[in-house]
MILOVO-124774 format. One line per 5 residues: number of its first residue (from 0); for each residue x, y, z of C-alpha. Coordinates in steps of 0.5 Angstrom, whole numbers. Each point is the difference from the previous one (the first is absolute). Layout:
# MILOVO-124774
NUM> X Y Z; ...
***
This chain:
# MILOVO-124774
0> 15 -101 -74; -7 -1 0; -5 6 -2; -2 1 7; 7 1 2
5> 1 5 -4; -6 3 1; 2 1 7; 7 2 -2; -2 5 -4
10> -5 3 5; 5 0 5; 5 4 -4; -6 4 -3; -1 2 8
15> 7 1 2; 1 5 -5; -6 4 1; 3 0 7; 5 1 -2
20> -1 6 -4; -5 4 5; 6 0 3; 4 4 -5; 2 7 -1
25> 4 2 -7; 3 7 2; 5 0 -5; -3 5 -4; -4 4 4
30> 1 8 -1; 3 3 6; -6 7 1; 4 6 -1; 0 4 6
35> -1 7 0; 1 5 7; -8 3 1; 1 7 2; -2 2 7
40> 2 6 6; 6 1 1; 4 -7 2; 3 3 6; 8 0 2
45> 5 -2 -5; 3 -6 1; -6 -3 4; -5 2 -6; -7 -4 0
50> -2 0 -7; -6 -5 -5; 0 -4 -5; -5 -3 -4; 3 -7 4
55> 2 2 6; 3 6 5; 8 2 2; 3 3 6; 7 3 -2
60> -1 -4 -6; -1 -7 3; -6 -4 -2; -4 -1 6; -7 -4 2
65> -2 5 6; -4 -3 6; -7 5 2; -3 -1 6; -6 4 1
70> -1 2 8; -5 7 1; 3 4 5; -7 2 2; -2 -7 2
75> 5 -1 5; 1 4 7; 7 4 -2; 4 -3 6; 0 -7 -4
80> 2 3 -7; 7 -1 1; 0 -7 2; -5 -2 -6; 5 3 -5
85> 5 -4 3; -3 -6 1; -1 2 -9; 7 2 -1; 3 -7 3
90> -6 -4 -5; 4 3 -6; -7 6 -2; 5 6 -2; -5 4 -2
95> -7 3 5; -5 1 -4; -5 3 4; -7 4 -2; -2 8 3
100> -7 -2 1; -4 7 0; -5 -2 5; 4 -1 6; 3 7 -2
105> -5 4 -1; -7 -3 3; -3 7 0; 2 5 -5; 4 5 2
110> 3 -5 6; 7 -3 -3; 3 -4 5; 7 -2 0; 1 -2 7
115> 2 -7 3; -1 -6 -5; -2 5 -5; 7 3 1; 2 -2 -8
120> 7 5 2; 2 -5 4; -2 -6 -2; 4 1 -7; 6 3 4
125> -1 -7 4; 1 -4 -7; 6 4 -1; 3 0 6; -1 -8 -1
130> 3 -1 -7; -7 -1 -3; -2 4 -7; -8 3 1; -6 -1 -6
135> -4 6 2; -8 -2 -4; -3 7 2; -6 -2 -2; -5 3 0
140> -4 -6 -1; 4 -6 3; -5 -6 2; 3 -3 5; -7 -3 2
145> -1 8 4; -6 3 -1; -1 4 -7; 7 -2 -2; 3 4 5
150> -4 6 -3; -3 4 6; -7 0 1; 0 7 -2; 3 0 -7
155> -5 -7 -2; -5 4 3; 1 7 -5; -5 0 -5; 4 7 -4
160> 4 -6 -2; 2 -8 -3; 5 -2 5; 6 -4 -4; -1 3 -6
165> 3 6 -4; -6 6 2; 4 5 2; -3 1 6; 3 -7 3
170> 7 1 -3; -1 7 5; -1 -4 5; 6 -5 -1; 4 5 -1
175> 0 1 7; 1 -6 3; 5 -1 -5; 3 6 3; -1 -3 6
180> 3 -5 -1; 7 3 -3; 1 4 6; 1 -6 4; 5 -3 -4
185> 3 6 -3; 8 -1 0; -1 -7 1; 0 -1 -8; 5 -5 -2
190> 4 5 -5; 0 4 7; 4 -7 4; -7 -1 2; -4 -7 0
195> -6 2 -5; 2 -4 -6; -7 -1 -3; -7 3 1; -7 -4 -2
200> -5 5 -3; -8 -2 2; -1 -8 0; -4 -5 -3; -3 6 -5
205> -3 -5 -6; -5 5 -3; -1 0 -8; 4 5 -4; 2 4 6
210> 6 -4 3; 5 3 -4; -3 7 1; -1 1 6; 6 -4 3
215> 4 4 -5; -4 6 3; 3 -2 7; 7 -1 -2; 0 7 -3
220> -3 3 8; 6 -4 3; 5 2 -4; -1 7 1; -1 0 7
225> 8 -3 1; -2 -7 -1; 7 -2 -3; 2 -7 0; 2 -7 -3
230> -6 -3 -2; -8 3 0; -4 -7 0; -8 -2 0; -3 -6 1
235> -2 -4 -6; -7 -3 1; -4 -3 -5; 2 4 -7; 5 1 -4
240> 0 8 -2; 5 4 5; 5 5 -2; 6 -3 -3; 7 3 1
245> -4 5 5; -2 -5 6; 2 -7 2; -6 -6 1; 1 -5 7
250> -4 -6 -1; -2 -4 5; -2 -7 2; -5 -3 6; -1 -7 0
255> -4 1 7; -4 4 -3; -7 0 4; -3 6 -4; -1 -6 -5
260> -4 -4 3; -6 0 5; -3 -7 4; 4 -6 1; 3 0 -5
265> 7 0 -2; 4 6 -4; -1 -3 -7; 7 -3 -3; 3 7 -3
270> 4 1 -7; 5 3 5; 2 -7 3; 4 -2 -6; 5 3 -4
275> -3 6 -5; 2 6 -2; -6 4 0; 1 4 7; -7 3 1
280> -6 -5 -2; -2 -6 -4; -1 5 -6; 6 4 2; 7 0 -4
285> -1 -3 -6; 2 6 -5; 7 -2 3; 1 -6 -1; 2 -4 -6
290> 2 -7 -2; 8 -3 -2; -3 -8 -2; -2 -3 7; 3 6 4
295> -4 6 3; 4 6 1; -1 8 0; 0 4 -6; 5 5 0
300> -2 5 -4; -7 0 4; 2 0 7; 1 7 3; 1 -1 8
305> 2 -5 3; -3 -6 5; 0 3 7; -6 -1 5; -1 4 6
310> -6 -5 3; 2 -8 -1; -4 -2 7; 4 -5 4; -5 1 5
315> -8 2 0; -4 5 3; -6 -4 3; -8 2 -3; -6 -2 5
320> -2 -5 -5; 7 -3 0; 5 -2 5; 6 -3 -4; 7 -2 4
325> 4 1 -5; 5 -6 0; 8 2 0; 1 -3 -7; -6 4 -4
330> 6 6 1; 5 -5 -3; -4 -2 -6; -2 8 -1; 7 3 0
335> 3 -6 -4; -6 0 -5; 2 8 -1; 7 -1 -1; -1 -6 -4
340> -5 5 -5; 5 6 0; -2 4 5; 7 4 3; -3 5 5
345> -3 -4 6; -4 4 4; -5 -4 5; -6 3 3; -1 0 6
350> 7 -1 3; -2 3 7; -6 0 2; -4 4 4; -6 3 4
355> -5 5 -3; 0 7 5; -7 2 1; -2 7 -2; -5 5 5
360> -6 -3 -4; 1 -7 -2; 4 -5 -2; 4 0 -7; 0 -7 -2
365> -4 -2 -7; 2 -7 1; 2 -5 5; 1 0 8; -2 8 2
370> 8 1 4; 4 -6 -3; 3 1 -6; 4 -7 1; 1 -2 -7
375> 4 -6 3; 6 4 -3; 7 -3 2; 0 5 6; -6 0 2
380> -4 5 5; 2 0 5; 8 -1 -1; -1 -8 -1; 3 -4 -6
385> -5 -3 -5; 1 -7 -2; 1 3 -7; 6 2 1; 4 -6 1
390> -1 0 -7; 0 8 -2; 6 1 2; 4 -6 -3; -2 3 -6
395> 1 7 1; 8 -2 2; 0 -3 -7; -2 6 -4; 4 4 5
400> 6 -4 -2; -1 -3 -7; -4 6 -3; 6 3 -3; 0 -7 -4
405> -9 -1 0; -1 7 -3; 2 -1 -7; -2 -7 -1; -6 0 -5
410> -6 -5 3; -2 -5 -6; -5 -4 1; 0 -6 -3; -8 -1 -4
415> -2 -7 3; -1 5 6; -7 2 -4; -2 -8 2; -1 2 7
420> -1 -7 2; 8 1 -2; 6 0 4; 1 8 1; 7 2 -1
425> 4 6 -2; 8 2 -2; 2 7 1; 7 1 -4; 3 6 -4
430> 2 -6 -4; 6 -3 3; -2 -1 8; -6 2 4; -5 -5 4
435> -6 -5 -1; -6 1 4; -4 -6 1; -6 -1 3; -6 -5 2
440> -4 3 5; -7 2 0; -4 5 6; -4 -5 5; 0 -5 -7
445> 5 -6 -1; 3 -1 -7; 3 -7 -3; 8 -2 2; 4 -1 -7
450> 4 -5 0; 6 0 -5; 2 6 -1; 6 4 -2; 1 7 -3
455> 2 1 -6; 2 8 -2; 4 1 -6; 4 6 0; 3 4 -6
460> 8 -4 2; -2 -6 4; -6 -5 2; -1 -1 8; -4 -6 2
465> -2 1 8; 0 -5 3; 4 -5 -2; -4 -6 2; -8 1 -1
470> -3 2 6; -7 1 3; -3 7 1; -6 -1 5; -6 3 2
475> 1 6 4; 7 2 -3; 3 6 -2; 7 2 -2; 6 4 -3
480> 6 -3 -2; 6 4 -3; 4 -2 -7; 7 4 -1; 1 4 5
485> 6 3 2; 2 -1 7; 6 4 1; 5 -2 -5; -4 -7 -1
490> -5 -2 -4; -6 -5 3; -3 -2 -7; -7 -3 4; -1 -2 7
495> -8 -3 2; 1 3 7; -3 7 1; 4 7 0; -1 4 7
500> 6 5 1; 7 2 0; 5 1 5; 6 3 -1; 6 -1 5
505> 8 4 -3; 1 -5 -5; -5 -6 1; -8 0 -2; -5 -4 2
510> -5 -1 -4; -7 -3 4; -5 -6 -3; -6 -3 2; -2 -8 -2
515> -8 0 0; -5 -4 -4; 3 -7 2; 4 2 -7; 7 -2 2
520> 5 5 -1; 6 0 -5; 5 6 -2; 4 -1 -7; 5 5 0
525> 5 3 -6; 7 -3 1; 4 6 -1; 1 4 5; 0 -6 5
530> 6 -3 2; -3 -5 6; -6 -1 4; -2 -2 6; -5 -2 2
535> -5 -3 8; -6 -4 -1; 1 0 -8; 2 -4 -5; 5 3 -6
540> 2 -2 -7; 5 3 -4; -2 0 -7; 3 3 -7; -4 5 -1
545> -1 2 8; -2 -2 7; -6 -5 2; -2 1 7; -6 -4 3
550> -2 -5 5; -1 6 5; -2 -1 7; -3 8 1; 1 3 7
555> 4 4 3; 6 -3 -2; -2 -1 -7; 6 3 -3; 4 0 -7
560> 7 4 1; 2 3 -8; 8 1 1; 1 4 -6; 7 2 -4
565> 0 7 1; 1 -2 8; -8 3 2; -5 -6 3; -7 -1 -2
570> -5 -4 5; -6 -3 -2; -5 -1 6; -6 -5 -1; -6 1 7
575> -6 -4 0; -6 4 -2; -2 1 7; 7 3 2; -1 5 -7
580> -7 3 4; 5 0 6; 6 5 -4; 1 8 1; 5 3 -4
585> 2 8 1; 7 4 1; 1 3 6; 6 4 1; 1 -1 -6
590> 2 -7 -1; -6 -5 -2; -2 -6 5; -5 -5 -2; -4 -3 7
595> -4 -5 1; -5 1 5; -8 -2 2; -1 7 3; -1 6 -3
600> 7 4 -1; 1 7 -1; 6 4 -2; 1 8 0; 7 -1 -4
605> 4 1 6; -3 -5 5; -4 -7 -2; -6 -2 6; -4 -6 0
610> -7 1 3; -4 -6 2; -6 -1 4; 4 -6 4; 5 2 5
615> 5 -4 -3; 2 1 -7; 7 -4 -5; 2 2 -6; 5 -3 -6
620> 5 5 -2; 4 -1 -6; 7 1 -1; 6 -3 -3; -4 -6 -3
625> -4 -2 5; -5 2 5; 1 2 8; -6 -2 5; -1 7 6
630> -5 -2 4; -4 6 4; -3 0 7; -4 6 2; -4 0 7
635> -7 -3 0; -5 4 1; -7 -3 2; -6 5 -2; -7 -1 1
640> -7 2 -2; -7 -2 3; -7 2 -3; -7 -2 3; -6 -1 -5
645> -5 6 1; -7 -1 1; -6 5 -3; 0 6 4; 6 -2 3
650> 2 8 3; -8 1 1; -3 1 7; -7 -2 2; -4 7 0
655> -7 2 3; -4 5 1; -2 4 7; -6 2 -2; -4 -1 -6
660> 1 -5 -6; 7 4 -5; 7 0 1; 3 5 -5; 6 3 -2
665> 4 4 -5; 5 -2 -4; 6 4 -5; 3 -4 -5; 5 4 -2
670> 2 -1 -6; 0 2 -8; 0 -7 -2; -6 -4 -2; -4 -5 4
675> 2 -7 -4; -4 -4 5; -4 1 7; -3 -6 4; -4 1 7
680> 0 -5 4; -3 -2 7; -3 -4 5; -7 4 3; -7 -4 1
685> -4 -3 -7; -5 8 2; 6 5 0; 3 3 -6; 5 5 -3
690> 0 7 -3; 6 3 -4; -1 7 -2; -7 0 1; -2 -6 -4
695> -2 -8 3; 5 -4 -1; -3 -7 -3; 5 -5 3; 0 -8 -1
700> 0 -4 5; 8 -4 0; -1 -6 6; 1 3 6; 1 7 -3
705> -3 6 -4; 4 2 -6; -3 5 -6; 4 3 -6; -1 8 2
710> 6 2 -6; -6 5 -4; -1 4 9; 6 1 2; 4 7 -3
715> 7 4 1; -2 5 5; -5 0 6; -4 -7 0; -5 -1 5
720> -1 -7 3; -5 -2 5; -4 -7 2; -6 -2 3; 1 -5 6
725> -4 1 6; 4 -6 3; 7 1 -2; 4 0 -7; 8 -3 -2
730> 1 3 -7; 6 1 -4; 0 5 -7; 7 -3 -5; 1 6 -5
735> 5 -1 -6; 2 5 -4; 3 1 -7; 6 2 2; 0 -7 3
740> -1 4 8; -4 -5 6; -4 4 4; -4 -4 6; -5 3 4
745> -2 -3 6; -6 0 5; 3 3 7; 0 4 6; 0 8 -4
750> -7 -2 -4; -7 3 4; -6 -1 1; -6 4 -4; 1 5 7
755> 8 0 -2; 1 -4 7; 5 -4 0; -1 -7 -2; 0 -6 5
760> 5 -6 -2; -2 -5 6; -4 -4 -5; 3 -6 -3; -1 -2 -6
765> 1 -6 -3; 6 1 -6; 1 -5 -6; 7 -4 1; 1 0 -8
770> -3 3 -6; -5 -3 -3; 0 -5 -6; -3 5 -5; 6 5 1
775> 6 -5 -2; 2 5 4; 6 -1 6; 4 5 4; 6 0 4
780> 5 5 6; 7 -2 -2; 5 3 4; 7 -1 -2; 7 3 3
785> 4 6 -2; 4 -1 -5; 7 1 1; 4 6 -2; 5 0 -7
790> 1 -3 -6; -3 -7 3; -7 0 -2; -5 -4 4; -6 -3 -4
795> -6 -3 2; -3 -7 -5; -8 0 2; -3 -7 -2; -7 0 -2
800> -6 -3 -5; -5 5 -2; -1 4 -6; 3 8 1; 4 1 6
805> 0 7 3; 5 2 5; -1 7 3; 4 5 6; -4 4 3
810> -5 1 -5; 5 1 -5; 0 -5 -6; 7 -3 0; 0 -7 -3
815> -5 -4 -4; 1 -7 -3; -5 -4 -5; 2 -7 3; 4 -5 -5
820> 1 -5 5; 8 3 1; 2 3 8; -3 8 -1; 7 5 2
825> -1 6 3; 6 4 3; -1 3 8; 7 3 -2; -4 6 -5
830> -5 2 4; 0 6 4; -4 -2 6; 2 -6 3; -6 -6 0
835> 3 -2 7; -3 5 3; -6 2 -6; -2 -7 -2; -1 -3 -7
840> -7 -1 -2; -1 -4 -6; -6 -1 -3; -1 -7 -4; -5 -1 -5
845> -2 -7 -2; -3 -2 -6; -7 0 -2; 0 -7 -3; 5 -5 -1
850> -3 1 -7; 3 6 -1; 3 1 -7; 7 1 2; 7 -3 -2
855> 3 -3 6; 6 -5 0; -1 -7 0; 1 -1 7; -5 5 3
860> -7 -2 2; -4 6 -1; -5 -3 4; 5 0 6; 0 9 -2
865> -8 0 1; 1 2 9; 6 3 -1; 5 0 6; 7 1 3
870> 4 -5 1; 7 2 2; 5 7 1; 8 -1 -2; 4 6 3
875> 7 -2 -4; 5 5 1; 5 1 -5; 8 -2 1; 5 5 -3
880> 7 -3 -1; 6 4 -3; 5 -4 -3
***
């Protein structure tokens, strides 16, 4: 062999065995961490006791990976609380994280309001009536991009005390609202047959040297009030101090993450988009961690609680200057990262979204759309499925059904994961069976494909090497594939396909995967315990050690029938991952179904319901081995809606004096709020001109009308408005409050002439048909039908381009929107008055310049938002279909 051969030889193998070995694990003598039970409040009834470790928590002495999702009660209109927590339940969420947020309680001091959606009382009886455990985080500062946190506006605004800190004034005051709080609740612990299992103390608090005491501070008062429960939780933001074996820390992970970054530029690349163990920040979790050769893992010894997270983001709030929509697979990739780091707590924020209620004297929002508090959760504002969710609750069905096994696995990190240009995977085991996680995505970025990989962990008693024929894994994939697993009396040693669920029927159990990724999906199953398998659209091979199953064909009918010895039956069913988004999994009357549907499904454990916005509907139910076609028909109902665009001085009359040259009048604003903006607008002759509260108006000339910012003249309470205008005027006065109230006076036949005559309005002047340019301002009447009664909602999707989009009901702010190119979704059903009768006015804000530095997604041309403009009004009636 000539010496250049050998030279590429020798570089061939040299790279293989790199490759080879960045795709090794040696667990063979890793050291299991030793689990120690944290000592809490009171576990609850015996037989179903909630306990933690420093790995992860057990119900009834049960490892479990719960699912929380969080949904403020005090963002929703309370007659929708009870389908949201179904539409939560039937996802896989078993546990309803919500925030007491003080301020909507207690706007002014003294006035606590426990009433319509702030009703806690019911919305946690509701949770319990549904089956869903309750995390109350009480507070007092909670963020939730509300003003102050949620601290009232007369705490923040004490100058006897520091708000959030240990003065003992403060703590008083806390007390108090804790208090509060408690006798909502009372009764409702879950040593009571209660659903509170956890309660959070403050949030986000970050402050140097005092985090452990103030947090202990706050545990101590809630305990003494008769806050007795399972688990007492803070959020562990940016430092590592908290008050171990006291309090547990929640992390959490925002890929989307628009507070990170201004302009047009993308989010940075995160550390929390590859597998690491640091849970909080990029300088966070070191002290716990520790190297065994080429393998990252926990320290035992240093690691006091356990990885759970109360606010992974599968969604994202939307920031004037970023206007993300989040793509379905950012939800998948963040779980999947999360599990394949350790994490045995999922709680996702915001799982439901909502809309800021509005107080007497403003708004309450700190960040984002004033009302809309969408978050593009799974279950979005109004009732609508995110498309988050085709991937959230695949995974949550997983942790539900496989979190008995998942709990206990250790994650172990291979170190070629520090090269981030690396192939990013991760093991959780206990030493024998567990999971690989592989992932190979980045947010808005592209990655290499890998070619020739196969995975290799070794265990304390064997060597798994998966798959066994080197694959590539894309750009843009992510995955978990299951090694020695028990499924029944049967063992699948490894499987390329993705667990889902379990369904069990008298002695049968089918077990749910999905192929994805273009990775062909193989099984290889122990052969003890097997006695002959079956298998359609696959091919089996019976080998010494066991069973060889590929050549999958995934659908539907994609089955693997395990005849086992003791008599039961194992199914494997492989779906394609378009059918995975499609699977709802849940018991209903106490027997488990698995369903494939397109709509929404909800169940109340006694009855199953389709909801769609299309009046026919099909489902796939499994049963016996295979799935059933239903198809539903519904009577189609045709709803429309009309608008007309709004001049200037759409509602004002031309008016001119008897006598004399000044048409008057006095005007009341009622109101405690503060003017926000104030604009006066009129058509008149180039000589007339304006006094507001006894001051001139200084107007600029728009085009065909006058207009004048009069933000600093107008007041609450009396307001005098007066014009000179011998020959006629048409004026319009648009107040905006800060409680986000539209008040317009117009020039009409009750104002008068400088001898309190009446005006004459026989003259007619000539009205501009559109706001000028310089106001990038446009309005329109829209009139949409009653919304039918009952549970069937009616929905109305707005299309338009502009910048901020504003929607109000006499007068009454009721909807608002930063436009991202998506259909902007109001619900005519949860107004209480109808837009039939009182049209819908929405105002549409355009951008000043196509210049702006704002964050669009790619296929919006900010030049198209400069004139805003409604384009179309979709009234969409919900169809509901019992099964």
């Amino acid at each position: 062999m000539s010496m250049k051969k050998q030279i590429i030889l020798s570089a061939c193998l040299f790279a293989a065995g790199t490759l080879s070995a960045q795709y090794q694990i040696d667990l063979k003598n890793i050291s299991y961490p030793k689990v120690e039970y944290i000592k809490m409040g009171n576990p609850g009834p015996a037989g179903q006791e909630i306990k933690v470790n420093n790995l992860y928590l057990t119900e009834g002495g049960v490892p479990q990976v719960p699912v929380m999702g969080e949904f403020h009660y005090s963002r929703m209109d309370p007659r929708y609380w009870r389908d949201a927590l179904l539409k939560m339940k039937s996802s896989g969420v078993n546990i309803v994280a919500t925030y007491c947020l003080w301020s909507l309680h207690e706007e002014f001091e003294g006035e606590l309001s426990w009433k319509d959606h702030l009703n806690l009382h019911r919305f946690v009886e509701l949770c319990k009536e549904v089956g869903l455990k309750v995390h109350l985080r009480i507070g007092p500062y909670c963020n939730a991009e509300i003003r102050n946190g949620g601290l009232p506006d007369w705490i923040v605004g004490n100058h006897n005390f520091r708000a959030r800190s240990n003065d003992p004034l403060y703590l008083e005051y806390v007390r108090r609202w804790y208090e509060a709080v408690y006798s909502q609740v009372k009764g409702m612990m879950y040593k009571d047959g209660g659903p509170v299992i956890a309660v959070q103390l403050e949030n986000e608090y970050v402050v140097p040297g005092q985090i452990i005491p103030h947090l202990t501070a706050l545990k101590r008062m809630a305990v003494e009030i008769g806050y007795d429960v399972p688990m007492y939780t803070m959020t562990h933001w940016l430092d590592s101090e908290y008050p171990k074996g006291e309090i547990i820390p929640y992390a959490g992970f925002y890929i989307e993450a628009p507070w990170t970054t201004s302009g047009k530029n993308e989010v940075p690349v995160s550390n929390f988009e590859f597998f690491t163990y640091n849970r909080l920040s990029d300088n966070i979790g070191t002290d716990i961690i520790k190297i065994e050769g080429d393998v990252e893992s926990l320290s035992g010894e240093n690691n006091e609680s356990p990885f759970f997270t109360c606010e992974v983001g599968v969604g994202s709030t939307t920031f004037y200057p970023r206007r993300a929509v989040v793509p379905e697979e950012l939800a998948g990739e963040n779980i999947n990262l999360r599990l394949g780091c350790g994490a045995n707590l999922m709680g996702y924020y915001m799982y439901v979204g909502g809309s800021n209620p509005v107080g007497q004297k403003r708004t309450y929002q700190s960040s984002g759309p004033r009302i809309s508090y969408d978050y593009q959760a799974p279950v979005r504002e109004f009732g609508t499925l995110g498309t988050v969710m085709q991937e959230t609750k695949k995974y949550n069905y997983f942790m539900n059904d496989f979190g008995p096994s998942l709990a206990p696995a250790v994650a172990y990190l291979p170190t070629s994961n520090q090269k981030r240009e690396n192939l990013q995977w991760a093991v959780r085991t206990d030493g024998k069976s567990g999971y690989l996680f592989c992932s190979n995505i980045l947010y808005r970025r592209h990655r290499q494909d890998f070619k020739n990989v196969r995975f290799t962990v070794k265990l304390k008693d064997e060597t798994l090497r998966i798959p066994r024929q080197r694959i590539t894994v894309s750009d843009k994939a992510y995955f978990l594939w299951p090694f020695n697993q028990s499924l029944g009396k049967t063992l699948l040693k490894y499987a390329t396909v993705q667990p889902v669920c379990s369904m069990k029927e008298g002695n049968e159990t089918t077990y749910f995967f999905f192929e994805d990724d273009g990775i062909a999906g193989e099984y290889f199953l122990s052969a003890e315990g097997i006695d002959k398998v079956e298998t359609v659209h696959a091919a089996c091979k019976k080998e010494k050690n066991g069973w060889f199953i590929n050549a999958l064909r995934p659908g539907k009918d994609c089955v693997v029938t395990l005849n086992c010895t003791d008599g039961s039956i194992v199914r494997l069913v492989t779906l394609t991952e378009e059918e995975s988004d499609q699977l709802w999994k849940g018991t209903n009357n106490g027997e488990d179904y698995v369903i494939l549907t397109t709509s929404s499904l909800i169940s109340d454990g006694e009855k199953i319901t389709l909801i769609d916005e299309q009046s026919s509907a099909e489902a796939w139910i499994y049963g016996k081995g295979q799935f059933k076609k239903r198809t539903f028909q519904g009577e189609p109902r045709s709803l429309k809606a009309t608008f007309r665009q709004l001049a200037p001085m759409d509602g004002a009359k031309t008016i001119r004096p008897v006598a004399g040259d000044l048409v008057c009048r006095g005007f009341y604003l009622n109101t405690i709020a503060e003017v926000e903006k104030a604009w006066l607008r009129y058509v008149a002759d180039k000589q007339s001109y304006s006094m507001l509260n006894n001051q001139k108006v200084q107007a600029e000339e728009m085009g065909g009308y006058w207009r004048a910012d009069v933000t600093d003249l107008v007041k609450a309470g009396g307001n005098e408005w007066a014009f000179s205008a011998p020959d006629g005027v048409m004026a319009e006065l648009e107040i905006l409050l800060s409680n986000g109230q539209r008040v317009v006076w117009n020039t009409d036949a009750t104002w008068t002439s400088s001898d309190k005559q009446s005006v004459v309005t026989d003259c007619n002047l000539d009205k501009p048909s559109i706001f000028a340019e310089q106001e990038h301002l446009a309005l329109y009447a829209v009139n949409v039908p009653d919304a039918l009664q009952g549970d069937e909602e009616t929905r109305a999707y707005l299309s338009y381009k502009g910048d901020v989009a504003n929607a109000y009901l006499n007068g009454a702010l009721i909807g608002d929107s930063y436009y991202d190119g998506t259909d902007w979704i109001l619900s005519p059903s949860r107004w209480k008055e109808s837009a039939a009768v009182n049209p819908l006015i929405v105002r549409i804000q355009g951008l000043k310049s196509a210049d702006e530095p704002i964050y669009f997604e790619k296929d919006i041309h900010p030049a198209d938002c400069v004139n805003p403009s409604l384009t179309g009004v979709e009234i969409r009636q919900e169809y509901r279909f019992p099964m």
